[in-house]
C-alpha positions in Angstrom: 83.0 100.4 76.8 85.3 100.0 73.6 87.6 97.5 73.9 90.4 96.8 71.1 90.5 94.7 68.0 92.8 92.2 69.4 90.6 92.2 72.6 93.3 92.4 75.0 92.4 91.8 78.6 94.2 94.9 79.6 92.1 97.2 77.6 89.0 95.7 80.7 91.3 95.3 83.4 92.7 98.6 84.1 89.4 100.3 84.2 87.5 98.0 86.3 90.7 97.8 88.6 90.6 101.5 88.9 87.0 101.5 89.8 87.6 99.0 91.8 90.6 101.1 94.2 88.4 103.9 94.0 85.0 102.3 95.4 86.6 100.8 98.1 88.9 103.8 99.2 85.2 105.8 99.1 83.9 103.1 101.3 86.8 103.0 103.6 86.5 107.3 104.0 82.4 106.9 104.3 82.9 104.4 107.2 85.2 106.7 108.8 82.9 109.7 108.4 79.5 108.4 110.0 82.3 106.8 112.5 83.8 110.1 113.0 80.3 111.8 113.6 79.0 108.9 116.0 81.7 108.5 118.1 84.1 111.3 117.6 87.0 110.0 119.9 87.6 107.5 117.2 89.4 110.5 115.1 92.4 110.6 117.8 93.1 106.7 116.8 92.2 106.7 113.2 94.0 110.1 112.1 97.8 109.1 113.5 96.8 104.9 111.7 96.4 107.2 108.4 99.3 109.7 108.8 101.9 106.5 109.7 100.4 104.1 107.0 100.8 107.0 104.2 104.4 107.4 105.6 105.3 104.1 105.6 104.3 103.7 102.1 106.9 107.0 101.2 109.0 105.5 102.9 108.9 101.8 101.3 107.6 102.7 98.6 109.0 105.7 97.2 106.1 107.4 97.0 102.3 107.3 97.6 101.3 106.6 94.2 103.1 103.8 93.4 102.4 102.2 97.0 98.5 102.4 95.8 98.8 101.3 91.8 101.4 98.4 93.3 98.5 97.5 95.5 96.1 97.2 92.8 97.8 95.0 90.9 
């Protein structure tokens, strides 16, 4: 990873944090999928959670997007 000659922390930070969000949405969905395939009753509890948390973040928020980078930071 290149990094910039005044070595600013930024140059690190943003990357790793977007790994970071990433990994742990991936966890978060793989969870749900074996979930979803063991027990699939779980899918009439978990899929209105996700529909009414992504609203509430358009609604608060303005808009998905800057509900997850505001997260991240």
């Amino acid at each position: 990873m290149q990094v910039s000659s005044d070595l600013s922390i930024v140059d690190l930070d943003v990357p790793f944090g977007l790994m970071f969000a990433a990994g742990a949405s991936l966890n978060a969905y793989s969870n749900l999928g074996v979930l979803a395939v063991v027990t699939w009753q779980v899918l009439f509890v978990s899929v209105p959670m996700i529909v009414l948390a992504i609203r509430l973040q358009v609604i608060l928020c303005g808009s998905v997007g800057f509900a997850i980078i505001s997260f991240t930071n």
